[in-house]
C-alpha positions as CSV (number, residue, x, y, z in Angstrom):
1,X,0.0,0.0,0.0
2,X,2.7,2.3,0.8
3,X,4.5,1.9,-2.9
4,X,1.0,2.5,-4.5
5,X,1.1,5.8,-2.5
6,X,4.4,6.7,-3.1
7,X,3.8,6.0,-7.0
8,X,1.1,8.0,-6.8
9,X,3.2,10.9,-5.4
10,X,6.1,10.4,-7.6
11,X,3.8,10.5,-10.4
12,X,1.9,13.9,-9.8
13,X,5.4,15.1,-8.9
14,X,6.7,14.4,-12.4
15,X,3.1,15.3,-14.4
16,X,3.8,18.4,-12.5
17,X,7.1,19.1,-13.8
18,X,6.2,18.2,-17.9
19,X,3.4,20.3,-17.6
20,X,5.6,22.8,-16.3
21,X,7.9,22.6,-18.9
22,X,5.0,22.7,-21.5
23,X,4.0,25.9,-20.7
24,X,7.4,27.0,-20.5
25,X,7.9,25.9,-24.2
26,X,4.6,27.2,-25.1
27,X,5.7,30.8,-23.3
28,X,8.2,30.8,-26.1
29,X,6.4,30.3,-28.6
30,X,3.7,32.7,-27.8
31,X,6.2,35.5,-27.7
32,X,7.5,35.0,-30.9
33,X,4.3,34.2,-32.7
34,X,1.4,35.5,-30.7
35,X,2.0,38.3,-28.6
36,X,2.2,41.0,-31.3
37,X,-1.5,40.7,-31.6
38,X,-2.8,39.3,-28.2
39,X,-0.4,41.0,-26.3
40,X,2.3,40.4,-22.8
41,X,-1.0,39.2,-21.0
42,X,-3.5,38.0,-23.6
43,X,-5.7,41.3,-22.9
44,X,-5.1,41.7,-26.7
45,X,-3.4,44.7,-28.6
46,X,-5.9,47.6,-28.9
47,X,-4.1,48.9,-32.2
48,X,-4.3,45.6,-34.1
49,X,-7.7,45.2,-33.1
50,X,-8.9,48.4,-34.2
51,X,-6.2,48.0,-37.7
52,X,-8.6,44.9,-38.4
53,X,-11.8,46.1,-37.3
54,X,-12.1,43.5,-34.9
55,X,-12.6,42.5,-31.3
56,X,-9.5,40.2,-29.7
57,X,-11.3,38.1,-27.0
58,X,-9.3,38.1,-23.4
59,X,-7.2,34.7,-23.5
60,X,-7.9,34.8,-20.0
61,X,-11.2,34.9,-19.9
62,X,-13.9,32.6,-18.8
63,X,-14.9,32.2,-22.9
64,X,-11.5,31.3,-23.4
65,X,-10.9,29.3,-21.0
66,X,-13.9,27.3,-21.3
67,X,-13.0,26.0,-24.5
68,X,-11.3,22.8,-24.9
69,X,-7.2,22.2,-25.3
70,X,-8.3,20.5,-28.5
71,X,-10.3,23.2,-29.4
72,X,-7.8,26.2,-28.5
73,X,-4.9,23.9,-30.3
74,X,-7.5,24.0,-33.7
75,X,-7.7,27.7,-33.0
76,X,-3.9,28.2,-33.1
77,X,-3.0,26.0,-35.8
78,X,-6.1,27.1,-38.3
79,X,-7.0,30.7,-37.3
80,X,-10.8,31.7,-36.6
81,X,-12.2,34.9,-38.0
82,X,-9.9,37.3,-39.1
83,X,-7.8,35.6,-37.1
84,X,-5.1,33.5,-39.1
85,X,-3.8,29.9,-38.5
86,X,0.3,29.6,-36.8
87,X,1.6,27.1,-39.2
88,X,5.6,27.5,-38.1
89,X,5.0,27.7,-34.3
90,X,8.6,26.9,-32.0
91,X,6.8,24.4,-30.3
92,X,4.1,22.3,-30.5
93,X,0.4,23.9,-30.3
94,X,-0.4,21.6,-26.9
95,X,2.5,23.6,-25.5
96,X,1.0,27.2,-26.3
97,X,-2.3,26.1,-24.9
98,X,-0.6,24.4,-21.8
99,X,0.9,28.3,-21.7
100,X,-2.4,30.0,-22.3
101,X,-4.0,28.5,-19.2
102,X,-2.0,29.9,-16.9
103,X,-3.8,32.7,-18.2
104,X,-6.7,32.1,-16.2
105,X,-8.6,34.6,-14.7
């Protein structure tokens, strides 16, 4: 019982540390490819916004964050309104979403 327990530790332990290092990866990523539109924060960049006519939704926000990884990954990769699709991202679009939830409001 005590190695099932201790497994069970170790393993959180570790999850915690590769999702850690996701988001890390994805941090990078969202600098390089994202930020110049949804800004530092994901509050979104007033002057692109109004350049394209266009709202930028809060990547923090409940909307946002209510979608799915799958969905947000989709998102990224394809674009979505006037939005376009990241096809040369520095890491992999899982990591930019595991990035974007630490976003949360």
């Amino acid at each position: 019982m005590k190695k099932t327990a201790a497994a069970a530790v170790l393993m959180f332990v570790f999850a915690g540390f590769s999702l850690a290092a996701d988001a890390k990866a994805g941090a990078a990523a969202y600098d390089k490819s994202c930020k110049g539109c949804h800004g530092a924060t994901g509050a979104g960049n007033p002057a692109i916004a109004k350049m394209l006519s266009t709202t930028i939704p809060e990547l923090g926000s409940a909307e946002v964050q209510g979608k799915s990884d799958g969905d947000l990954a989709k998102v990224i990769t394809d674009g979505k309104g006037k939005m376009k699709g990241i096809k040369t991202l520095s890491s992999s679009p899982e990591e930019v979403v595991a990035f974007l939830r630490t976003m949360k409001k």
